[in-house]
C-alpha positions as CSV (number, residue, x, y, z in Angstrom):
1,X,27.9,28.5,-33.2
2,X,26.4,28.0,-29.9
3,X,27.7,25.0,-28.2
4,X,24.7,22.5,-27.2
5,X,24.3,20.2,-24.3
6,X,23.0,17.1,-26.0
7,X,22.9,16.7,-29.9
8,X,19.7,18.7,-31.7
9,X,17.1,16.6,-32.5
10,X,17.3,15.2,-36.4
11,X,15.1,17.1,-39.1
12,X,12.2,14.8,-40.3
13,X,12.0,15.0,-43.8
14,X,9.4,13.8,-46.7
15,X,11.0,12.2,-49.6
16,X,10.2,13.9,-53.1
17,X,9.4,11.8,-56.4
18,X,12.6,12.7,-58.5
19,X,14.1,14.4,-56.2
20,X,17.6,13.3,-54.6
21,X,16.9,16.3,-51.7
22,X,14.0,15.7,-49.1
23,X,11.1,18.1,-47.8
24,X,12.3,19.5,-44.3
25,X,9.3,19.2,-42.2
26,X,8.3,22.5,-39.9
27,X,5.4,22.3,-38.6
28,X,2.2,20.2,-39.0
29,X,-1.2,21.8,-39.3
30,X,-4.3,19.6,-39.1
31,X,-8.0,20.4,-40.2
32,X,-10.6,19.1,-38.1
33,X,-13.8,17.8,-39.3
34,X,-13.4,18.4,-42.9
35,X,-15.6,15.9,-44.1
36,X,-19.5,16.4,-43.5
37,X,-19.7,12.4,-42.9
38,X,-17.0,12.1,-40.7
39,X,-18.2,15.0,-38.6
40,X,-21.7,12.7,-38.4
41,X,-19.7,9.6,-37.5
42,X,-18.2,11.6,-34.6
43,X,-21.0,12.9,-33.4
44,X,-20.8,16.1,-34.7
45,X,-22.3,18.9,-37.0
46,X,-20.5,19.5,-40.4
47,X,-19.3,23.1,-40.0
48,X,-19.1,24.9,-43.1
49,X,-18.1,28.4,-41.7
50,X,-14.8,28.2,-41.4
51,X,-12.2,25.3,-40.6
52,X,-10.5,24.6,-37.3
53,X,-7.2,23.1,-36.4
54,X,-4.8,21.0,-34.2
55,X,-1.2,20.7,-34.7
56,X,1.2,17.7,-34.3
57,X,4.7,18.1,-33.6
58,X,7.4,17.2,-36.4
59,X,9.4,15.0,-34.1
60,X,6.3,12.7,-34.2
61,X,6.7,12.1,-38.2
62,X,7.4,9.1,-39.6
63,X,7.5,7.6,-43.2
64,X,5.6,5.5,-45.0
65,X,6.1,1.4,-44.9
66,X,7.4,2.0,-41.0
67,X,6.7,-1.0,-38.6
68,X,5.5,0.7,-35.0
69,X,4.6,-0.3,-31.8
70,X,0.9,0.1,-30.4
71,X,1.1,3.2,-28.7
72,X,1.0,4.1,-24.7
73,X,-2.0,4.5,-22.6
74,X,-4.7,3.6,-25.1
75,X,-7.4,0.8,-26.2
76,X,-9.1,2.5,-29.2
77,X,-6.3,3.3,-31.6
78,X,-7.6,4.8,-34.9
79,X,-6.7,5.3,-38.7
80,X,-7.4,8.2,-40.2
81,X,-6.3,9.1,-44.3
82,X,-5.5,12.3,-45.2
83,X,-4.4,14.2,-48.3
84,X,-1.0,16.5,-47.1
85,X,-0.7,19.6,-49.0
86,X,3.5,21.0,-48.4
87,X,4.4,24.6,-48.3
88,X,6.9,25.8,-50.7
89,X,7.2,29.3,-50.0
90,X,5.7,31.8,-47.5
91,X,2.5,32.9,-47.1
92,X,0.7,35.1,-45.1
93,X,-3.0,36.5,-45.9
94,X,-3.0,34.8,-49.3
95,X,-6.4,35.1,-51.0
96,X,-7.9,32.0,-51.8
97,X,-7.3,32.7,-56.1
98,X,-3.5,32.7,-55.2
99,X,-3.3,29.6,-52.4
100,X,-2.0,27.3,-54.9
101,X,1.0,29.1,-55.4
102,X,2.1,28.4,-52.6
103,X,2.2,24.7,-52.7
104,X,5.4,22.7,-53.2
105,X,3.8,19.3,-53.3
106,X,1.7,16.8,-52.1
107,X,1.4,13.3,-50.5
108,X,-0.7,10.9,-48.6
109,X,-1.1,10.7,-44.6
110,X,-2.1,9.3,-41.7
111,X,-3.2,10.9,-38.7
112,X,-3.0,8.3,-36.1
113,X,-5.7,9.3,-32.9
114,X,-6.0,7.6,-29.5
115,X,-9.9,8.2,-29.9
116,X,-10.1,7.1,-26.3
117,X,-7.7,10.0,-25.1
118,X,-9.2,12.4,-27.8
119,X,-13.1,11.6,-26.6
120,X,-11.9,12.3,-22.8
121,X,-10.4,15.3,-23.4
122,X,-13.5,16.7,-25.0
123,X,-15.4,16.1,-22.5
124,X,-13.8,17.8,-20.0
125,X,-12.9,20.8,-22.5
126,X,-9.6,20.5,-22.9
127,X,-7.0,20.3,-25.7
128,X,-6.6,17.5,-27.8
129,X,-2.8,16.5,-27.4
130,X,-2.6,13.2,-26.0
131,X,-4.9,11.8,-28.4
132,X,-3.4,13.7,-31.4
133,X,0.1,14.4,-30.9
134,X,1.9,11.6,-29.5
135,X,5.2,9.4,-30.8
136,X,4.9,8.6,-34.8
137,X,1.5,9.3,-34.9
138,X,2.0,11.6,-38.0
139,X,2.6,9.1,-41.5
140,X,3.5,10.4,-44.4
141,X,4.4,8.8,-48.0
142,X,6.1,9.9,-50.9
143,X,5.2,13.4,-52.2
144,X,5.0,14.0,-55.5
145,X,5.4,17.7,-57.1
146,X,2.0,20.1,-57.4
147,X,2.2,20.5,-61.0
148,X,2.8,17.0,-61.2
149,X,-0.1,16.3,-59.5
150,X,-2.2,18.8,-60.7
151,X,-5.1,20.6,-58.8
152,X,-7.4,18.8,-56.4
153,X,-10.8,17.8,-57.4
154,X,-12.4,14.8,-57.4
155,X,-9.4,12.3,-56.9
156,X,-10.3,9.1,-54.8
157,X,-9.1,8.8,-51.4
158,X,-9.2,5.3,-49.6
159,X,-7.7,3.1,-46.7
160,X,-7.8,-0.5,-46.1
161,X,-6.9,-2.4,-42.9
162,X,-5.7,-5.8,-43.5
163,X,-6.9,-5.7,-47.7
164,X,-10.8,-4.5,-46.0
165,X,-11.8,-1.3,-47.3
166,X,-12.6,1.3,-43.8
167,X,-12.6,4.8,-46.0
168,X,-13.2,5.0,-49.9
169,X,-14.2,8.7,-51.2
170,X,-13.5,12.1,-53.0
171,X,-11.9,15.3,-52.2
172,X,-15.6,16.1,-54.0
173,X,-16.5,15.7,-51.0
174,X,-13.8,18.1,-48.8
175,X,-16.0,21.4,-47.1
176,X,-13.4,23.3,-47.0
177,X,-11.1,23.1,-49.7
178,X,-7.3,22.8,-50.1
179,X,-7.2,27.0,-51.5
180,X,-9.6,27.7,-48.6
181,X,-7.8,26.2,-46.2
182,X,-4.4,28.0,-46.9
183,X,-6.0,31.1,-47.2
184,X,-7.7,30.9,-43.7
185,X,-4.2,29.4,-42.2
186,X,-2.8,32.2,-43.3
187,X,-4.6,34.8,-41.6
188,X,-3.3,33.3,-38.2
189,X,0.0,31.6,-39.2
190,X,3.0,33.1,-41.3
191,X,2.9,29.9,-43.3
192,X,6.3,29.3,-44.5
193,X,8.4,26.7,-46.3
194,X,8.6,23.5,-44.6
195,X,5.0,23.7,-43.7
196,X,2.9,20.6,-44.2
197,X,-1.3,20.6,-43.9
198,X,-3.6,17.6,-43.2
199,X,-6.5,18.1,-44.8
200,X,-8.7,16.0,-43.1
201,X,-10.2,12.1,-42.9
202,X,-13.3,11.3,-45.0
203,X,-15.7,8.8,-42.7
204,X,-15.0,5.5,-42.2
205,X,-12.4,5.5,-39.3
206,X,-11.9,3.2,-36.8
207,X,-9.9,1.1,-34.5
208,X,-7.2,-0.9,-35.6
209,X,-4.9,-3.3,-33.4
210,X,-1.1,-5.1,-33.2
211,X,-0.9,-7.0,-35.8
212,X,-2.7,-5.1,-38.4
213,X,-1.2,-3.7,-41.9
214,X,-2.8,-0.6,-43.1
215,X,-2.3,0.3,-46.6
216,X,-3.9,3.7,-48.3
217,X,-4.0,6.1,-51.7
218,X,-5.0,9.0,-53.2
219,X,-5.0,8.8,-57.1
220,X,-2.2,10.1,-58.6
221,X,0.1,9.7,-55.3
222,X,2.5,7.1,-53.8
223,X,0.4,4.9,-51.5
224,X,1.2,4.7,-48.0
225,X,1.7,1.9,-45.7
226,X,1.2,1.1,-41.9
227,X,2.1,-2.1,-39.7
228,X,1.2,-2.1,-36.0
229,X,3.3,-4.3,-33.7
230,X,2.8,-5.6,-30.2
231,X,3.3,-2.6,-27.5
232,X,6.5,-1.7,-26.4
């Protein structure tokens, strides 16, 4: 073994209902814009070509019911919910009829922006990171099996910030769905296990500050919680 200077950075994991043995995290894939609503409340035009993606780093995982700091360098600090699809087993060009048999699992998520950061990075074309991938700014709950769950349809999806309702609809509602998006990760990824893909906020996002307790669902999954604290 190949003697290290400092001590490896720990594996964040997802816990698994029934399961004594956690979900190593890999990587994080996120899909952009997959919500024709939320693309209008950005701003934007609901793309149904294809999807896109941005990535967040595993080290910035966190679990559900943490307490965390408002983050650095930012005044407009935004929830947004997410259905997280896990990766059992690899997968490279998968056709969409076969996607689902790749999937180990799901749970619920957070994608935590700094929409501030985000909105000046597009304006001067340039990537996303500082208002996307930044210290525990990827939440995830507990995950529960895919054939426990069963396939994705119409299941609600819904946040509220301080018992207030901010996003309440359907994965009816997803443009791209959770099959289409594997299968079009998969032409530029080998997906493997480990893997975990955001699918995407439906509209309703918005700021939230210290103080504030954000609690979310998707039927059939463990809920997820949030509570900001003053900054560090």
């Amino acid at each position: 073994m190949t003697d290290l200077l400092f001590p490896a950075p720990p594996v964040h994991t997802i816990p698994v209902e029934g399961e004594s043995a956690a979900f190593p995290i890999h990587r994080i894939f996120c899909v952009g814009r997959n919500y024709a609503a939320h693309a209008a409340e950005m701003g934007n035009t609901p793309d149904y070509e294809a999807p896109f993606y941005f990535t967040k780093s595993p080290a910035h995982a966190i679990g559900s019911g943490a307490s965390i700091p408002y983050p650095l360098e930012t005044s407009d600090y935004h929830h947004e919910m997410e259905l997280a699809i896990l990766i059992g087993v690899p997968a490279f060009r998968i056709a969409q009829e076969e996607a689902l048999s790749v999937v180990y699992g799901y749970c619920c998520a957070l994608d935590m922006t700094r929409r501030d950061l985000q909105g000046a990075s597009k304006d001067k074309r340039r990537p996303w990171d500082t208002g996307k991938d930044f210290e525990a700014s990827a939440i995830f709950a507990q995950a529960r099996k895919a054939e426990a769950f069963g396939t994705v349809v119409d299941q609600r999806i819904y946040l509220e910030v301080n018992g207030e309702m901010r996003q309440d609809a359907s994965f009816a509602e997803l443009i791209h769905s959770v099959p289409a998006v594997i299968a079009d990760l998969s032409k530029y990824y080998h997906l493997n296990a480990g893997d975990v893909i955001m699918t995407g906020t439906p509209a309703g996002v918005g700021a939230v500050v210290a103080g504030d307790i954000l609690r979310g669902g998707v039927e059939g999954l463990a809920p997820i919680e949030l509570r900001l604290s003053a900054p560090d």
